[in-house]
C-alpha positions, 0 to 999 in steps of 0.5 A: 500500500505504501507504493499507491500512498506515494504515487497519491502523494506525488500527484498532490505535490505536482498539483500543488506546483502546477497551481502555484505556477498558474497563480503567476500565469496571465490569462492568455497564457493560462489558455496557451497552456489548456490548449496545450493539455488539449493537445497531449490528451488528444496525442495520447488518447490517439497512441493508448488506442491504436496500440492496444488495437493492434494488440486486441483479442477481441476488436469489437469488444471496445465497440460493445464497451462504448456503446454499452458504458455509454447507454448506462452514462446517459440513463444516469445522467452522469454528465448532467449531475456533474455540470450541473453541480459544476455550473453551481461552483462555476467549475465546469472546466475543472471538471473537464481537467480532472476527467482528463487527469483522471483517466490518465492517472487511472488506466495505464498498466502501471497504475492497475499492475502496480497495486497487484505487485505491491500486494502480491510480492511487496515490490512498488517499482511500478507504482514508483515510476507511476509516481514519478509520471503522475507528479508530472502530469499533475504539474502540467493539469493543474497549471491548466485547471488549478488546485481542483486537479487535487482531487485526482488523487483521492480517485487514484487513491481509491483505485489502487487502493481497491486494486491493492485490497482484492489482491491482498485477500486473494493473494498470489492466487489474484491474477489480472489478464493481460488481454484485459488490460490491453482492453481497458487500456483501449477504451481509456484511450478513447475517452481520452480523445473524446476528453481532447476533443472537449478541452479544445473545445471542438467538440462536447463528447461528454466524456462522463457518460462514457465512463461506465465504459471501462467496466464492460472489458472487465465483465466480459474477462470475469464471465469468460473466465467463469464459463470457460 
C-alpha cells in the first residue's frame, strides 16, 4: 500500500506546483497552456488506442464497451449531475481537467499492475515510476485547471487502493489478464480523445457518460473466465 500512498502523494505535490505556477500565469497564457493539455490528451488518447488495437483479442469488444458504458452514462445522467453541480461552483472546466487527469492517472498498466505487485510480492517499482509520471502530469493539469486537479488523487487513491485490497485477500492466487488490460487500456484511450476533443473545445463528447465504459472489458474477462 505504501507504493499507491506515494504515487497519491506525488500527484498532490505536482498539483500543488502546477497551481502555484498558474497563480503567476496571465490569462492568455493560462489558455496557451489548456490548449496545450488539449493537445497531449488528444496525442495520447490517439497512441493508448491504436496500440492496444493492434494488440486486441477481441476488436469489437471496445465497440460493445462504448456503446454499452455509454447507454448506462446517459440513463444516469452522469454528465448532467456533474455540470450541473459544476455550473453551481462555476467549475465546469475543472471538471473537464480532472476527467482528463483522471483517466490518465487511472488506466495505464502501471497504475492497475502496480497495486497487484505491491500486494502480491511487496515490490512498488511500478507504482514508483507511476509516481514519478503522475507528479508530472499533475504539474502540467493543474497549471491548466488549478488546485481542483487535487482531487485526482483521492480517485487514484481509491483505485489502487481497491486494486491493492482484492489482491491482498486473494493473494498470489489474484491474477489480472493481460488481454484485459490491453482492453481497458483501449477504451481509456478513447475517452481520452473524446476528453481532447472537449478541452479544445471542438467538440462536447461528454466524456462522463462514457465512463461506465471501462467496466464492460472487465465483465466480459470475469464471465469468460467463469464459463470457460
Amino acid at each position: 500500500m505504501f507504493g499507491t500512498i506515494v504515487n497519491t502523494a506525488m500527484i498532490i505535490a505536482g498539483a500543488t506546483v502546477g497551481s502555484l505556477v498558474r497563480s503567476r500565469l496571465s490569462e492568455r497564457l493560462r489558455e496557451g497552456v489548456m490548449m496545450g493539455m488539449g493537445l497531449i490528451t488528444l496525442v495520447l488518447g490517439v497512441n493508448m488506442s491504436i496500440t492496444n488495437l493492434s494488440k486486441s483479442e477481441y476488436p469489437v469488444l471496445f465497440i460493445v464497451s462504448i456503446a454499452a458504458g455509454v447507454v448506462v452514462g446517459m440513463w444516469i445522467d452522469i454528465d448532467g449531475r456533474i455540470k450541473r453541480a459544476a455550473e453551481r461552483r462555476n467549475a465546469t472546466r475543472l471538471v473537464q481537467g480532472l476527467t482528463s487527469s483522471c483517466l490518465l492517472y487511472c488506466v495505464g498498466t502501471l497504475s492497475i499492475v502496480g497495486p497487484v505487485m505491491s500486494a502480491t510480492t511487496g515490490d512498488n517499482t511500478m507504482l514508483y515510476t507511476n509516481a514519478t509520471l503522475d507528479f508530472f502530469s499533475s504539474i502540467i493539469f493543474a497549471a491548466s485547471f488549478g488546485w481542483g486537479i487535487m482531487w485526482g488523487a483521492a480517485v487514484l487513491f481509491c483505485w489502487q487502493g481497491a486494486i491493492w485490497l482484492m489482491a491482498k485477500l486473494a493473494g498470489t492466487a489474484f491474477a489480472i489478464p493481460e488481454a484485459m488490460l490491453g482492453e481497458v487500456a483501449l477504451v481509456g484511450g478513447v475517452l481520452l480523445l473524446s476528453s481532447g476533443l472537449d478541452i479544445l473545445k471542438i467538440k462536447d463528447c461528454h466524456t462522463v457518460n462514457f465512463l461506465p465504459a471501462l467496466a464492460v472489458p472487465v465483465l466480459f474477462y470475469i464471465v469468460k473466465n467463469l464459463i470457460w
